[in-house]
DSSP file (Angstrom, degrees, kcal/mol; ACC not computed):
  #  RESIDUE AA STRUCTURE BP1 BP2  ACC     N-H-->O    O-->H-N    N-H-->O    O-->H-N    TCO  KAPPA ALPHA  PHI   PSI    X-CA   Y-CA   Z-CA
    1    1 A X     >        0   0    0      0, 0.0     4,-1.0     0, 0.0    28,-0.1   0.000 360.0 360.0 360.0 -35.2    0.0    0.0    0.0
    2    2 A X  T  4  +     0   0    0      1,-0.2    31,-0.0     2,-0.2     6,-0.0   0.624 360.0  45.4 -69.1 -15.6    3.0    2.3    1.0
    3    3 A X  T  4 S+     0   0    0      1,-0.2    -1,-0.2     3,-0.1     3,-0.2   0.903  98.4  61.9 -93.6 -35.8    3.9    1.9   -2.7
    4    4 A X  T  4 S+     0   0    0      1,-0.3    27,-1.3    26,-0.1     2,-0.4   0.831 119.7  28.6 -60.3 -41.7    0.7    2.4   -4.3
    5    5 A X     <  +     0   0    0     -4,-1.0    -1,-0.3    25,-0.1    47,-0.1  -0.890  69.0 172.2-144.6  93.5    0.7    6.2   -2.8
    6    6 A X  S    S+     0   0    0     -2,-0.4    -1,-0.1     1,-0.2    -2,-0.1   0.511  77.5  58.9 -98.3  -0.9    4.7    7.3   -2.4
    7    7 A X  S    S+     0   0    0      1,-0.1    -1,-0.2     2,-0.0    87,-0.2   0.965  83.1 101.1 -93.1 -47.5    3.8   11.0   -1.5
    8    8 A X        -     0   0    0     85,-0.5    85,-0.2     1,-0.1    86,-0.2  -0.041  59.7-156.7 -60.5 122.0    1.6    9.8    1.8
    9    9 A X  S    S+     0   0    0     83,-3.8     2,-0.3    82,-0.2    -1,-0.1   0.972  79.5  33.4 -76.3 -46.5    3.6   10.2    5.1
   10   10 A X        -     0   0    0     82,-0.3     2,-0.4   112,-0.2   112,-0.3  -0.721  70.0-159.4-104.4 142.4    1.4    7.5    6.9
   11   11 A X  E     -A  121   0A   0    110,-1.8   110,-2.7    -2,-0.3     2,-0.6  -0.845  25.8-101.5-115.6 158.7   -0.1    4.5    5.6
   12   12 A X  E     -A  120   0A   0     -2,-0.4   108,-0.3   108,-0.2     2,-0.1  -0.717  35.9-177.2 -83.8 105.1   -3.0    2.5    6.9
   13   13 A X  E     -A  119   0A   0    106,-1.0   106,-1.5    -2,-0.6     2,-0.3  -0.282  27.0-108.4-112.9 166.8   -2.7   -0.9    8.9
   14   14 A X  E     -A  118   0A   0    104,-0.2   104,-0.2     1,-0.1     2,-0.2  -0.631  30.0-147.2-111.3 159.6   -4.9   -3.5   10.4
   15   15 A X        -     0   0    0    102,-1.7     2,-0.8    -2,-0.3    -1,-0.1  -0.263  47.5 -60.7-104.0 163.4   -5.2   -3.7   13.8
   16   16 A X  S    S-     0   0    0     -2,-0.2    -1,-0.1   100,-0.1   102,-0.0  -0.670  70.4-119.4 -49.1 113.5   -5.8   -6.7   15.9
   17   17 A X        -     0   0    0     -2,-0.8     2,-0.2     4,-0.1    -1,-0.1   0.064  16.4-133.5 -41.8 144.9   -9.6   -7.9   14.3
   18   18 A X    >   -     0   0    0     -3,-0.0     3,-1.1     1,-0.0     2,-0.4  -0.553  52.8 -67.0 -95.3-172.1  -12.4   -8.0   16.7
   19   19 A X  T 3  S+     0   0    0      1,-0.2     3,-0.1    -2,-0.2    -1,-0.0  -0.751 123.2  25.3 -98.4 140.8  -14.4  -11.2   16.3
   20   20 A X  T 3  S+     0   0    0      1,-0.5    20,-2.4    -2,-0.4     2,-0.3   0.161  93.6 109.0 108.7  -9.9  -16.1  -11.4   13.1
   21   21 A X  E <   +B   39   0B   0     -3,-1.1    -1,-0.5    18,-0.2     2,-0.3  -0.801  38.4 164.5-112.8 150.8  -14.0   -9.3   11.3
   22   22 A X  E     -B   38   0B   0     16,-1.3    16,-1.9    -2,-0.3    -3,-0.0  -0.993  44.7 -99.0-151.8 157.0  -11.6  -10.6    8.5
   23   23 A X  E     +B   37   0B   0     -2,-0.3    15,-0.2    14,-0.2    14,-0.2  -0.466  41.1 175.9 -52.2 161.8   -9.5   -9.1    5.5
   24   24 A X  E     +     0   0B   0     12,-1.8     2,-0.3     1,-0.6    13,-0.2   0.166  57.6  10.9-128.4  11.6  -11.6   -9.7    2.5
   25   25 A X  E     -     0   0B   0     11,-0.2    11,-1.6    13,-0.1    -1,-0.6  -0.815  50.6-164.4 169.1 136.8   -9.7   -8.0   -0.3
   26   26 A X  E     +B   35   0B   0     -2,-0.3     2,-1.2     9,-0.2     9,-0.2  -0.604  15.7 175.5-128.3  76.2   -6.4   -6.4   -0.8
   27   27 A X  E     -B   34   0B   0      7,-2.1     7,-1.7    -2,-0.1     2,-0.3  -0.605   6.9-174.9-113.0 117.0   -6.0   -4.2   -3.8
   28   28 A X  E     +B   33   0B   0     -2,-1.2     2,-0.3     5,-0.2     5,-0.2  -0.738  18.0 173.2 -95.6 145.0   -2.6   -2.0   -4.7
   29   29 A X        -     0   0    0      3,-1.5     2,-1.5    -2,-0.3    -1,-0.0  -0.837  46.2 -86.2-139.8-177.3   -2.9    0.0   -7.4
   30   30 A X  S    S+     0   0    0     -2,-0.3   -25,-0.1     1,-0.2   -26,-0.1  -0.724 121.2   1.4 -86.4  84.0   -0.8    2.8   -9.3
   31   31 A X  S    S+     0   0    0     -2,-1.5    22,-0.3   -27,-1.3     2,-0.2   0.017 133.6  33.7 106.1 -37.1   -2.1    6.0   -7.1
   32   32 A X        -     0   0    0     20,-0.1    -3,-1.5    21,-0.1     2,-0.3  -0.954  59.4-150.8-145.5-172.8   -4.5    4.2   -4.4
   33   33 A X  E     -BC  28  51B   0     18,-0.8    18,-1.8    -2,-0.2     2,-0.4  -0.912   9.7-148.2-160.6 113.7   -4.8    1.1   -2.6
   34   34 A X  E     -BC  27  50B   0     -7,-1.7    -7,-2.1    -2,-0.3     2,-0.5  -0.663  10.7-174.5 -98.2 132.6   -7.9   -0.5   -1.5
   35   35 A X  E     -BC  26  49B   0     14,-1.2    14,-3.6    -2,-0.4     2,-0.4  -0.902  17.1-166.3-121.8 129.3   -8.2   -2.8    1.9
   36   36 A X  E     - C   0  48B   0    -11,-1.6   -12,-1.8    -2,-0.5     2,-0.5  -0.955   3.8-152.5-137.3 125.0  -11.8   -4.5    2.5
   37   37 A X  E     -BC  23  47B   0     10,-2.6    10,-1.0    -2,-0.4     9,-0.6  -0.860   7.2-156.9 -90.2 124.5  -13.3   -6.1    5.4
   38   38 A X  E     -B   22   0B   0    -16,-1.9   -16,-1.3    -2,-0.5     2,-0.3  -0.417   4.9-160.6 -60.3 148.1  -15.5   -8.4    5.8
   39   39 A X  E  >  -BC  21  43B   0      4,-0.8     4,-2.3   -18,-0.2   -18,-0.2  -0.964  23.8-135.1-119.7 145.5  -17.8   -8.9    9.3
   40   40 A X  T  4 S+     0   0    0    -20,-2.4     4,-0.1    -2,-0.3   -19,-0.1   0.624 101.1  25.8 -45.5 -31.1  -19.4  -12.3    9.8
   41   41 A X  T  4 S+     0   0    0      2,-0.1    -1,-0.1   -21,-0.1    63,-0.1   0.383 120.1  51.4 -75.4 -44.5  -22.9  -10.5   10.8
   42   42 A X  T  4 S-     0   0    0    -22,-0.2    61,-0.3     1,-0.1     2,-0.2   0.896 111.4-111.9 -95.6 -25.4  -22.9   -7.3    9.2
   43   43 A X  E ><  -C   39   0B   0     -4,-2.3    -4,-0.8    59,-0.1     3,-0.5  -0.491  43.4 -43.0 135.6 136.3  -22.0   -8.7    5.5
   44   44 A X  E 3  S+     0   0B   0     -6,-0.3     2,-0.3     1,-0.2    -7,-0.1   0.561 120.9  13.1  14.4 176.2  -19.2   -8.8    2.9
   45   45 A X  E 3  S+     0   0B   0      1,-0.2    -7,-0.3   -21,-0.1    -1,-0.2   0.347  74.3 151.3   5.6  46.0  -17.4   -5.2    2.4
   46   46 A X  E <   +     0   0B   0     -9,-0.6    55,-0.9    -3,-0.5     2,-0.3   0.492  68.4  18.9-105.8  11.2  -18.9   -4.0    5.2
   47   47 A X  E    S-CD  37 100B   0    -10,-1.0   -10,-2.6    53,-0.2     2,-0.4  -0.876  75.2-171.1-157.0 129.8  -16.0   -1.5    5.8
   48   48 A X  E     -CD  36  99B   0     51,-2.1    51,-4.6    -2,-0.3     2,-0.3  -0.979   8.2-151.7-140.6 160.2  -13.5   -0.5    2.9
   49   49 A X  E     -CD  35  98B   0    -14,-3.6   -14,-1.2    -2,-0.4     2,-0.2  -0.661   5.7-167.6-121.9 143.4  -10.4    1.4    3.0
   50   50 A X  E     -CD  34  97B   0     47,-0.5    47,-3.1    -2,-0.3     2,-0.3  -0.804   9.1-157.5-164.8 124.6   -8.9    3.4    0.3
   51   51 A X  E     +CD  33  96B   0    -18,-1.8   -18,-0.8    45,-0.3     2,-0.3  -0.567  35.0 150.6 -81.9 123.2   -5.3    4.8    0.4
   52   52 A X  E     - D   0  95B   0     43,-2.1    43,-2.3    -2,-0.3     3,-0.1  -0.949  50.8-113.4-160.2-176.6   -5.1    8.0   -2.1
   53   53 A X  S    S-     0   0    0      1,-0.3     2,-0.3   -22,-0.3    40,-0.1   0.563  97.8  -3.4-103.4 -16.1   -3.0   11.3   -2.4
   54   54 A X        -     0   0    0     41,-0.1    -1,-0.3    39,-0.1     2,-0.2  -0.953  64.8-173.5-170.4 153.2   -5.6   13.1   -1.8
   55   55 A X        -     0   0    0     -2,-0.3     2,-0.2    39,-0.2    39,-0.0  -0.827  25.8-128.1-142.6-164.9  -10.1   13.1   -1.1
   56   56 A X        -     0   0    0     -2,-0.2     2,-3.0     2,-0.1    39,-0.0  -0.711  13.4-163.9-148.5  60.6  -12.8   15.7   -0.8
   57   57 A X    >   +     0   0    0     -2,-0.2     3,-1.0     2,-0.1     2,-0.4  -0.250  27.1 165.9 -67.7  88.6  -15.0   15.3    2.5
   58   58 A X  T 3   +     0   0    0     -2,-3.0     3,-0.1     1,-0.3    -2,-0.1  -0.793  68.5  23.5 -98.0 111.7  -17.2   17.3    1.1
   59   59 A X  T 3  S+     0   0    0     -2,-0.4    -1,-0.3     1,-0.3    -2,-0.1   0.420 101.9 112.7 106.0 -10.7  -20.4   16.9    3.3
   60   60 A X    <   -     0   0    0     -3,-1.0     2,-0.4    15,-0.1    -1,-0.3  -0.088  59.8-143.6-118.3-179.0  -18.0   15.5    6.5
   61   61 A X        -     0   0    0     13,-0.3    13,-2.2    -3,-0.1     2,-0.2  -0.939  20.7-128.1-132.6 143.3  -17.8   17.6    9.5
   62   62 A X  B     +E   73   0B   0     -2,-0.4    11,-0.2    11,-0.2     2,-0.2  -0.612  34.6 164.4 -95.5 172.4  -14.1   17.5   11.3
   63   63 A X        -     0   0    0      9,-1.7     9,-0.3    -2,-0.2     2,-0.0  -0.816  48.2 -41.1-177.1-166.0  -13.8   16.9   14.5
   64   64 A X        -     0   0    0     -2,-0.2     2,-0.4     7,-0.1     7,-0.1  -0.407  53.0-144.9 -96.9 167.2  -10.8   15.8   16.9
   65   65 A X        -     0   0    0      5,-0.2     4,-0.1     1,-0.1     5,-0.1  -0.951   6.9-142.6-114.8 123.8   -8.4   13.2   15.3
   66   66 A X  S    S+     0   0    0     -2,-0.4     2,-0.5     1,-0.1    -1,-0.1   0.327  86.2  74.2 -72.2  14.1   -6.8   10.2   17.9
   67   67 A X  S >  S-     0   0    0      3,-0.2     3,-3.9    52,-0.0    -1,-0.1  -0.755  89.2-125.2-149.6 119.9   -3.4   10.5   15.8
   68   68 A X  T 3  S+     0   0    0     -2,-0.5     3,-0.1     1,-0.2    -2,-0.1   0.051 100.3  30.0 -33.7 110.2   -1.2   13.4   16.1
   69   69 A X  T 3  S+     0   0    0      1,-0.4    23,-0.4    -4,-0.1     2,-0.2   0.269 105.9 108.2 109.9 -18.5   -0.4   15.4   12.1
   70   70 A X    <   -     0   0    0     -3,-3.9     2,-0.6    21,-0.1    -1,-0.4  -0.795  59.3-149.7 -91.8 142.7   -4.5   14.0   10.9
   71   71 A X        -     0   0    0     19,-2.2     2,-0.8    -2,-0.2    -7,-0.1  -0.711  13.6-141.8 -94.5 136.4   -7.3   15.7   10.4
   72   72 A X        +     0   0    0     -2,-0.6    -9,-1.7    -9,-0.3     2,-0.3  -0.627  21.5 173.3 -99.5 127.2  -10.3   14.1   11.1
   73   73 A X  E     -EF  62  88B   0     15,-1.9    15,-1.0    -2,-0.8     2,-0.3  -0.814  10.2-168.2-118.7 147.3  -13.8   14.4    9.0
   74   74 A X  E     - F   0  87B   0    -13,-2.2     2,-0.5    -2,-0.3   -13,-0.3  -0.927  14.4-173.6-125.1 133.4  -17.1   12.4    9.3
   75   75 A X  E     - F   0  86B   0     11,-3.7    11,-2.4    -2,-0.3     2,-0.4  -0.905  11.8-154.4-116.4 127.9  -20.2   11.8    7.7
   76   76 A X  E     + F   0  85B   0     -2,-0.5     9,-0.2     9,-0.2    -2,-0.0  -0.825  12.0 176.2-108.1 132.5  -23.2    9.9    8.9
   77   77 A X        +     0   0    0      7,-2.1     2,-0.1    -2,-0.4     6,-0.1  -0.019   7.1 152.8-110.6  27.5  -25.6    8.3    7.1
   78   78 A X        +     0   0    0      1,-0.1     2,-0.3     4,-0.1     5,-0.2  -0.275   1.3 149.8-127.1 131.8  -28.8    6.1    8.0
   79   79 A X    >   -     0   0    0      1,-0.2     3,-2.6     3,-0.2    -1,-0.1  -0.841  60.9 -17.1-127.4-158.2  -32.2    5.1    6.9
   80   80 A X  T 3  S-     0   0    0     -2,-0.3    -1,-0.2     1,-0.2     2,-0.1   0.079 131.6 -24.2 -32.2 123.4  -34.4    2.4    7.1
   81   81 A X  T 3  S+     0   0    0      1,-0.1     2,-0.4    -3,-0.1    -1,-0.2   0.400 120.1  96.6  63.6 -17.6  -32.5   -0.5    8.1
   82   82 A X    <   -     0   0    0     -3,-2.6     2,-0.4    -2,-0.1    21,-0.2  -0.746  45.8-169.9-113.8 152.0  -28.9    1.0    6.6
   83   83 A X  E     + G   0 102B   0     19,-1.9    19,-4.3    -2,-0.4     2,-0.3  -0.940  12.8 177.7-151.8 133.0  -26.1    2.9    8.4
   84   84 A X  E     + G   0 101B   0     -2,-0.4    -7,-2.1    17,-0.2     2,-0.6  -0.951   5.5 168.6-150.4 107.6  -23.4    4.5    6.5
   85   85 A X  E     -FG  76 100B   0     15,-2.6    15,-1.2    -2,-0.3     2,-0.5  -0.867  14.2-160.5-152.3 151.9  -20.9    6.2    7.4
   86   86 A X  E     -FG  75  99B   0    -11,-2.4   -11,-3.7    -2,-0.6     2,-0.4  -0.817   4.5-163.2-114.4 143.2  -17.7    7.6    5.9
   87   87 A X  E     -FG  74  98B   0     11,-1.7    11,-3.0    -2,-0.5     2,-0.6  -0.946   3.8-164.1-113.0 118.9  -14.2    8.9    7.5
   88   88 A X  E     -FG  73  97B   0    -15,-1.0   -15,-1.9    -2,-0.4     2,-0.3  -0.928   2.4-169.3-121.6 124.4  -11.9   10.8    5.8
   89   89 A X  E     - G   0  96B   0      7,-2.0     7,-1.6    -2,-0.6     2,-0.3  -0.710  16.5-171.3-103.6 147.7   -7.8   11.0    7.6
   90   90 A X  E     + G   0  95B   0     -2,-0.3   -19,-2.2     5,-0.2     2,-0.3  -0.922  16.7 149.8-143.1 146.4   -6.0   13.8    5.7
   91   91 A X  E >   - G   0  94B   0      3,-1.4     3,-2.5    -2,-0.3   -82,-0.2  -0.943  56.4 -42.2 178.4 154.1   -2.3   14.1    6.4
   92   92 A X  T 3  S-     0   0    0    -23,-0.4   -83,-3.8    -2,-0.3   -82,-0.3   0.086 125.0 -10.3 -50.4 142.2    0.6   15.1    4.7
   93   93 A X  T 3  S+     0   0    0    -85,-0.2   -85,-0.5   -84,-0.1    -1,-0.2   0.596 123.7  66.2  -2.9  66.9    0.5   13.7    1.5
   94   94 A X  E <   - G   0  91B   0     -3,-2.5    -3,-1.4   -86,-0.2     2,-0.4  -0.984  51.8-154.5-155.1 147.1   -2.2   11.6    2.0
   95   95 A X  E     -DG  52  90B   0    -43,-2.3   -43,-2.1    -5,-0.2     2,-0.3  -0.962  13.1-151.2-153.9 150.1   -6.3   10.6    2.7
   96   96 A X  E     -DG  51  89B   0     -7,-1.6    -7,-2.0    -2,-0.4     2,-0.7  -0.988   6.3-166.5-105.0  91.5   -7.8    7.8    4.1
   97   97 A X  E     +DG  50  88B   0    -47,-3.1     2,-0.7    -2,-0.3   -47,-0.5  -0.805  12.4 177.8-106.2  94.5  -11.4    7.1    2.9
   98   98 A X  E     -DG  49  87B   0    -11,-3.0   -11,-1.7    -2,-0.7     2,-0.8  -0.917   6.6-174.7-103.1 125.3  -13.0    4.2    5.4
   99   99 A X  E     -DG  48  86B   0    -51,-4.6   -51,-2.1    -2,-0.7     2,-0.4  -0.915   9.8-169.5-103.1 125.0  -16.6    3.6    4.4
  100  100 A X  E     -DG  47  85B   0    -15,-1.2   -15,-2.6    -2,-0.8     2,-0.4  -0.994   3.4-176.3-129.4 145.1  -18.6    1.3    6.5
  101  101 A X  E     + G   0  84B   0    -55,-0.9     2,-0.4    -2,-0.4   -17,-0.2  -0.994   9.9 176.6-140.7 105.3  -21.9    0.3    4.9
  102  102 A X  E     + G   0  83B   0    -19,-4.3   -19,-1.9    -2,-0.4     3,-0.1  -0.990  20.8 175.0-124.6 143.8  -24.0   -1.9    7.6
  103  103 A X  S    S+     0   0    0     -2,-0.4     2,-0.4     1,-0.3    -1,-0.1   0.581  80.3  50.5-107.9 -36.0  -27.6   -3.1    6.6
  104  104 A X        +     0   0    0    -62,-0.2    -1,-0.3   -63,-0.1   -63,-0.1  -0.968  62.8 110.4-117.7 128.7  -27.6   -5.1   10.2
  105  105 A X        +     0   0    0     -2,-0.4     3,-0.1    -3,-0.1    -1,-0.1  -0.499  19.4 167.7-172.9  96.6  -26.7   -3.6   13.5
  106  106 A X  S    S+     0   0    0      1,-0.2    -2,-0.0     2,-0.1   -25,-0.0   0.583  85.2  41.9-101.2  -0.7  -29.6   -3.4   15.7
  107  107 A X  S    S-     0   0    0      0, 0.0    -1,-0.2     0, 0.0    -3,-0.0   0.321 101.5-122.1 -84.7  -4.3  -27.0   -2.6   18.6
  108  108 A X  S  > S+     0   0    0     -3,-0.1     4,-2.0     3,-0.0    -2,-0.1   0.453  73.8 130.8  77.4  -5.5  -24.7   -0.4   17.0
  109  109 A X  T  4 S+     0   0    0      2,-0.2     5,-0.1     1,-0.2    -4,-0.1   0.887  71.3  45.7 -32.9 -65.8  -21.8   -3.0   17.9
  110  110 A X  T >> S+     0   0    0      1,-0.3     4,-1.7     2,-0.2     3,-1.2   0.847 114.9  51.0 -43.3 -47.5  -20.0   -3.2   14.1
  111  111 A X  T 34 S+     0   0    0      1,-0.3     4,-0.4     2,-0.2    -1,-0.3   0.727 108.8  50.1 -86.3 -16.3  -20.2    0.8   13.9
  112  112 A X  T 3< S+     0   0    0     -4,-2.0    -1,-0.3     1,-0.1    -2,-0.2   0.538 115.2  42.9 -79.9 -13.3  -18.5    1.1   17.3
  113  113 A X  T <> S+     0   0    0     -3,-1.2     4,-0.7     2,-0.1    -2,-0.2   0.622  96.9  80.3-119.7 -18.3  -15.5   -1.5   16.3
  114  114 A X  T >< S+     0   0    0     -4,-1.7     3,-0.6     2,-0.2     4,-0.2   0.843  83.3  52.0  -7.6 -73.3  -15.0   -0.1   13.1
  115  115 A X  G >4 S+     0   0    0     -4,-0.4     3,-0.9     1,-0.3    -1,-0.2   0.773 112.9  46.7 -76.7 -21.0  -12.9    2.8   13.8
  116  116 A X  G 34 S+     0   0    0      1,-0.2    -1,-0.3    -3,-0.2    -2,-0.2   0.683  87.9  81.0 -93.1   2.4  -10.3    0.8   15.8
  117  117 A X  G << S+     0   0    0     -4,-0.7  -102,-1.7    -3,-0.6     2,-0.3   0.698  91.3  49.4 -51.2 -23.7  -10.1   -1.6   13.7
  118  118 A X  E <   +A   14   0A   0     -3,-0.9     2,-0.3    -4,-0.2  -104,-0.2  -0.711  63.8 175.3-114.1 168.6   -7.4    0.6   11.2
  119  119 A X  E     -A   13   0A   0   -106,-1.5  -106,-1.0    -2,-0.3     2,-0.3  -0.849  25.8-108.1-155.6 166.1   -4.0    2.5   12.9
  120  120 A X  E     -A   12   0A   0     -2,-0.3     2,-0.3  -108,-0.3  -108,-0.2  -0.761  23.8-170.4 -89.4 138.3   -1.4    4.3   11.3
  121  121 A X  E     -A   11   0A   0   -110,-2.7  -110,-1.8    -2,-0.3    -2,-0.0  -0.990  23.4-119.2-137.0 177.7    2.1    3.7   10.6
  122  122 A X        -     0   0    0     -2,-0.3     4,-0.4  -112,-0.3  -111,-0.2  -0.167  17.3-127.2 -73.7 173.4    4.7    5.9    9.4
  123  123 A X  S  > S+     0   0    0   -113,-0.1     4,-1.5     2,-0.1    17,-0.1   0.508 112.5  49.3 -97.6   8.5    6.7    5.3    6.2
  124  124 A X  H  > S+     0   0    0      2,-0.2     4,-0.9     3,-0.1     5,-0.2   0.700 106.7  51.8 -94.1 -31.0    9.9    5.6    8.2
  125  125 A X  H >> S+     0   0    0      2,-0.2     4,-1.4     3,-0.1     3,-0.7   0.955 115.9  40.6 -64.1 -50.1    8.7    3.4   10.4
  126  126 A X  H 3> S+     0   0    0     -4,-0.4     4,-4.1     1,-0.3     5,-0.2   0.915 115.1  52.9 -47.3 -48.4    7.9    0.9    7.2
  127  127 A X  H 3X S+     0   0    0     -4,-1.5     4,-0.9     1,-0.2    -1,-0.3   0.638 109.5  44.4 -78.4 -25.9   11.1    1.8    5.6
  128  128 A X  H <X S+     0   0    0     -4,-0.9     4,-2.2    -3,-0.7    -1,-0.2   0.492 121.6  43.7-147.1 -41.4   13.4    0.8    9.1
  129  129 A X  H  < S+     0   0    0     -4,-1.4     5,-0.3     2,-0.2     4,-0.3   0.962 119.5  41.9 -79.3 -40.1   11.0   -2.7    9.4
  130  130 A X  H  < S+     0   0    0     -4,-4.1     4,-0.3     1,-0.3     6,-0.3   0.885 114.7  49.6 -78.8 -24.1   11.4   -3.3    5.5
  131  131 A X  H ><>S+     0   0    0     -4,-0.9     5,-1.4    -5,-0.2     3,-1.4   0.962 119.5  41.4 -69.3 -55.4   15.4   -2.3    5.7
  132  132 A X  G ><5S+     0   0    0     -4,-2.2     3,-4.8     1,-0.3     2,-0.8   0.895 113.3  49.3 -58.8 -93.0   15.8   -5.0    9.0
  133  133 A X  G 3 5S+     0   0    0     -4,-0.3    -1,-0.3     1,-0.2    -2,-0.2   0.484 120.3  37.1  -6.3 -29.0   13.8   -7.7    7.7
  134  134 A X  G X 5S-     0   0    0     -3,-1.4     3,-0.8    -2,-0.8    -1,-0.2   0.384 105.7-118.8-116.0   4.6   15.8   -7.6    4.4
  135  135 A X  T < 5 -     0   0    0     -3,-4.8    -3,-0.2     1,-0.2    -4,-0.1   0.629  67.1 -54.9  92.4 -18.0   18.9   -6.9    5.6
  136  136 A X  T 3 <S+     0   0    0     -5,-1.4    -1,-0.2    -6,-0.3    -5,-0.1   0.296 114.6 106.7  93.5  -9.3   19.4   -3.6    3.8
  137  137 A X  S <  S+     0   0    0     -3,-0.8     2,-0.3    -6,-0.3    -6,-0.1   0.407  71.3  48.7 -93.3   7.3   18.7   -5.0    0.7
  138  138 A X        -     0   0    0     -8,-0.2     2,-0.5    -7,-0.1    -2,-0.3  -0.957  60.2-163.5-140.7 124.4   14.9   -3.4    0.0
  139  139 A X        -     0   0    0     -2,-0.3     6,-0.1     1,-0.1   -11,-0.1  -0.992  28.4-131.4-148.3 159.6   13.6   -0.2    0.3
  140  140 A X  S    S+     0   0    0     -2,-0.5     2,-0.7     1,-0.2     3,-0.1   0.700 102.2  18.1 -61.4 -43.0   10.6    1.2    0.5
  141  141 A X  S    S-     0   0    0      1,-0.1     3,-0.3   -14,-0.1    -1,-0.2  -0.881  70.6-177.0-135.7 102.4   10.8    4.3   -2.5
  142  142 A X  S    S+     0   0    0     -2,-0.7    -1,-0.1     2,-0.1    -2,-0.1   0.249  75.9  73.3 -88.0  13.5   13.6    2.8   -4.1
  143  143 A X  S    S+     0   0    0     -3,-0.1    -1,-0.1     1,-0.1    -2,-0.0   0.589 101.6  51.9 -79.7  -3.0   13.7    5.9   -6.5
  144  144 A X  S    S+     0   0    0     -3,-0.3    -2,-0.1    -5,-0.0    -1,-0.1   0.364  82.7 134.4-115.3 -15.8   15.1    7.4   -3.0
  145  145 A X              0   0    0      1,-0.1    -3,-0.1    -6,-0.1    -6,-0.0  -0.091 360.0 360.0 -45.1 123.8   17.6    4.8   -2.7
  146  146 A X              0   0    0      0, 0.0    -1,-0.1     0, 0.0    -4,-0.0   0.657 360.0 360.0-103.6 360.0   21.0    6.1   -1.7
């Protein structure tokens, strides 16, 4: 994902899972990178991730962010039966798009484990694990490569 989007100082990581939640999908692409979860209860996609250089919470209200250098946006959505609601992290060169789309949560449970479900890491932090692991022989923006 850290490749997919080389301008973005943090990338997104998975967390320990609550129960019920699983990866479903992992897709890097040339500019974003999309991460989808599954929950056993709420349904297939029922929270997806998307890595880009930049979004547009257009509609979101900010509000306070639990990681130092993001801003934090939301929007909430619900009708009959649906709750929808999207989070947009903006940070230097970077956004974070989580959508969570639940048709069942007659406790609110899913939409309450959601947002811990993702963290941050640095890329210096990536680049220092990917440098140990390899030996020194991998790096992270090898266009950066000394």
């Amino acid at each position: 994902m850290a490749q997919s989007v080389p301008s973005a100082s943090l990338v997104p990581c998975v967390r320990s899972l609550p129960v019920g939640w699983t990866v479903g999908n992992v897709a890097v692409n040339d500019g974003r990178s999309t991460l989808t979860l599954d929950h056993d209860r709420a349904g297939d996609a029922a929270l997806v991730v998307r890595l880009a250089a930049t979004c547009a919470p257009s509609g979101a209200v900010e509000g306070p962010s639990p990681t130092s250098g993001v801003r934090h946006f939301q929007r909430i959505e619900s009708s009959s039966g649906e709750f929808m609601a999207t989070w947009y992290d903006r940070f230097p060169g970077g956004c974070i798009t989580s959508r969570l789309h639940l048709e069942t949560d007659p406790n609110g449970e899913f939409a309450a484990q959601a947002p811990a479900v993702l963290g941050f890491t640095t890329r210096q932090a990536l680049q220092q694990a990917l440098s140990q692991r390899s030996d020194g022989r991998l790096q992270l923006d090898p266009g950066e490569a000394r």
